[in-house]
C-alpha positions in Angstrom: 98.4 132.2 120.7 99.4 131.4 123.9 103.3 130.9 124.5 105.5 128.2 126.3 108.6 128.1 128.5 110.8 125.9 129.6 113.1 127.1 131.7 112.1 125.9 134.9 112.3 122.2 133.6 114.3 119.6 135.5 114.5 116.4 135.2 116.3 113.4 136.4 114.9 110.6 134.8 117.1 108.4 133.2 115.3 106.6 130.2 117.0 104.5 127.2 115.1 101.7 126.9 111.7 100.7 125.9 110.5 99.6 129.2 112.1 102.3 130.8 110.1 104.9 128.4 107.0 103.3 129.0 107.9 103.0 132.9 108.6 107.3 132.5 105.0 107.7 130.3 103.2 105.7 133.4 104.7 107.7 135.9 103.8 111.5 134.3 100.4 110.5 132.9 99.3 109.6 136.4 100.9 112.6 137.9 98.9 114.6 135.5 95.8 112.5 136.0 96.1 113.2 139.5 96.3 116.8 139.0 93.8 117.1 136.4 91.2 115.1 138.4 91.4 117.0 141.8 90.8 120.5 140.2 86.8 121.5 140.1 84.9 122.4 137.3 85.4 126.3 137.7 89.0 125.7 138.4 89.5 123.8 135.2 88.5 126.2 133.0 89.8 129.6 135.1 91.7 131.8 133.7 94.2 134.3 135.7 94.9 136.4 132.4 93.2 136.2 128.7 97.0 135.2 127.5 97.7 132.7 130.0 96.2 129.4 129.3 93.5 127.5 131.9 94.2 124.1 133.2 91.9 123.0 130.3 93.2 124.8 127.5 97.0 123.2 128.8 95.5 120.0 129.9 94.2 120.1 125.6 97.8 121.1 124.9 99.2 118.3 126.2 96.5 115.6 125.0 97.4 116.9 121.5 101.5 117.1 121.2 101.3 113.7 123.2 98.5 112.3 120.6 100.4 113.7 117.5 103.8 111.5 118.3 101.7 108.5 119.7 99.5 109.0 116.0 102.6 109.3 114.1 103.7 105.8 115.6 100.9 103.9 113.7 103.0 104.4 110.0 105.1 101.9 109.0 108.7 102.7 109.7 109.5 101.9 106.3 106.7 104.6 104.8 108.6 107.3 107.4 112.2 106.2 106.1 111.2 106.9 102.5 109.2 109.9 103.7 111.6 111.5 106.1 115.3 109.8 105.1 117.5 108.5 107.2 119.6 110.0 110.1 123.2 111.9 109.6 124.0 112.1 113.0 124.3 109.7 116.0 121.4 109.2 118.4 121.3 112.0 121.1 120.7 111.1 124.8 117.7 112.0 127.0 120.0 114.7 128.0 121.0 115.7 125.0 117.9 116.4 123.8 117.0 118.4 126.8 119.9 120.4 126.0 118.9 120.7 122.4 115.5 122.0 123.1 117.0 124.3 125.9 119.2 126.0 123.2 116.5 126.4 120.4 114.4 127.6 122.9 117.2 130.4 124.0 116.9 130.8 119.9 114.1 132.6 120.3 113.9 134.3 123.9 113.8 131.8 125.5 109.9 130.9 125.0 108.1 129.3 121.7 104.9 129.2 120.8 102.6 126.3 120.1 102.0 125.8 116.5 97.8 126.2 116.6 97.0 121.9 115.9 98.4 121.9 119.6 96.2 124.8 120.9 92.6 125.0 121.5 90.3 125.9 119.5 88.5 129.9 120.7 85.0 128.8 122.3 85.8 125.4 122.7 83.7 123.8 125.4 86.0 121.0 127.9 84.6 118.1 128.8 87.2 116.9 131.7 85.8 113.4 131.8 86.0 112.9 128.2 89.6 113.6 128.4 90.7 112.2 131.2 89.4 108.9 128.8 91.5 110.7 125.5 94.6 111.1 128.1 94.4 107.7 129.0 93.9 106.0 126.3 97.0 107.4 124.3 99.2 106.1 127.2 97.7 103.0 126.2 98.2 103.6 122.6 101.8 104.7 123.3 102.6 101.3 125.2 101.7 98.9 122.2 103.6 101.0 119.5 106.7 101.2 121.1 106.5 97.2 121.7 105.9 97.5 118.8 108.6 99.1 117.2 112.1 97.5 116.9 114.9 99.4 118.7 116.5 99.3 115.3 114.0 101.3 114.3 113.3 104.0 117.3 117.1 104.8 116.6 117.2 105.4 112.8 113.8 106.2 111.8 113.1 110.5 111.4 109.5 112.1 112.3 110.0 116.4 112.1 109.3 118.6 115.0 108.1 121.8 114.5 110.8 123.3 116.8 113.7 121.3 116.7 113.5 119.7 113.0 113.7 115.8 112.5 114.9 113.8 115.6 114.5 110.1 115.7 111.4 108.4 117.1 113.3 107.7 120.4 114.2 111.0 120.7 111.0 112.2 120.3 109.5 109.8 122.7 112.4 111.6 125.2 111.0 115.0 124.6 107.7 113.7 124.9 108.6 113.1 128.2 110.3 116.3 129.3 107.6 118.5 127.5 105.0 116.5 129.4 106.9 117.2 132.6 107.2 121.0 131.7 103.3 121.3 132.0 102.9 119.1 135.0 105.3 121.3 136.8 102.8 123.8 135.1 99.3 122.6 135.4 100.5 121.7 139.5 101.7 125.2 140.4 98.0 126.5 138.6 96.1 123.6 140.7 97.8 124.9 143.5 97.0 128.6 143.1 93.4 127.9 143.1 93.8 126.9 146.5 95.0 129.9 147.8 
C-alpha cells in the first residue's frame, strides 16, 4: 500500500468562509485538471517504482478522499450530530489544522498510509476521460452542499478522519484543501519528470 507525505506542503491560502472554500476548491481542481489533462496516455499510467504510485493511481487517490467528504455532505447534519456528537473543543483554523495533521503525521515518521477505500484497486484499468468527468463533477457536488449547509453547522457538526479523528465539517473541507494541494505539488513534479 502505497504511502503519503506531507512534508513538502505549503500553503498560503487563507480560507474561512464558504465562498472563500469554494473560491480555494475552483482554484486546485483546475490546477489538477490542468495537470491531469496534459499528461499522455503512457505517462498516466507510468510507473518509476512498483511502490510509488502513477499519476493515475494518485489522480484515483485524490478523486476518492475528495468524493468521501463531498459524499458525507449529503447526510443531514442532524443524522451526523446524533451519529458523531457534538464538538469539545473550539473550531481550529486553516492553519491549525495544517499544524495538526503536520504533527500526527510526525506521529508516525513522518508519512501515513492511505487506508485501502482511497487506493486503487490491483489491475484496475484508468479511464482518464471518465475521471476527468468524476473530478469534475464532485467540485460541482462540493459547491451545492456547502451552500447548502449552514455555517452553524460546518462549525459544530463532527465527521471522523481516519488519521486525525473527528474534526468538524469546515475543518475537513480545510484539509480537503491542503491534502488536494499535497498531490498537486505531487502529480506536477511526476508530470514534469516525464518530460525529461
Amino acid at each position: 500500500m502505497r504511502c503519503i507525505s506531507i512534508h513538502s506542503v505549503h500553503l498560503t491560502k487563507i480560507m474561512q468562509s464558504k465562498s472563500e472554500i469554494k473560491a480555494g476548491f475552483t482554484s486546485k481542481w483546475e490546477e489538477i485538471t490542468n495537470i491531469v489533462s496534459r499528461t499522455d496516455v503512457t505517462g498516466f499510467t507510468y510507473k518509476s517504482a512498483p511502490e510509488i504510485w502513477s499519476i493515475a493511481e494518485e489522480f484515483d487517490h485524490v478523486i476518492k478522499s475528495a468524493s468521501a467528504v463531498s459524499s458525507a455532505m449529503k447526510v443531514s447534519p442532524f443524522i451526523l450530530k446524533w451519529k458523531f456528537g457534538k464538538p469539545n473543543r473550539p473550531l481550529r483554523t486553516y492553519d491549525e489544522v495544517l499544524h495538526k495533521y503536520a504533527t500526527a503525521l510526525a506521529s508516525v515518521d513522518g508519512r501515513a498510509v492511505a487506508p485501502s477505500p482511497f487506493t486503487s484497486e490491483e489491475g484496475k484499468a484508468f479511464d482518464k476521460e471518465n475521471m476527468l468527468k468524476h473530478w469534475e463533477s464532485t467540485l460541482a457536488k462540493f459547491n451545492q452542499r456547502i451552500n447548502k449547509w449552514s455555517d452553524k453547522n460546518l462549525d459544530k457538526v463532527l465527521l471522523p478522519h481516519p488519521l486525525l479523528g473527528k474534526m468538524m465539517v469546515r475543518e475537513l473541507l480545510y484539509f480537503t484543501h491542503l491534502h488536494t494541494e499535497h498531490h498537486r505539488k505531487s502529480l506536477e513534479k511526476k508530470a514534469n519528470n516525464l518530460l525529461k
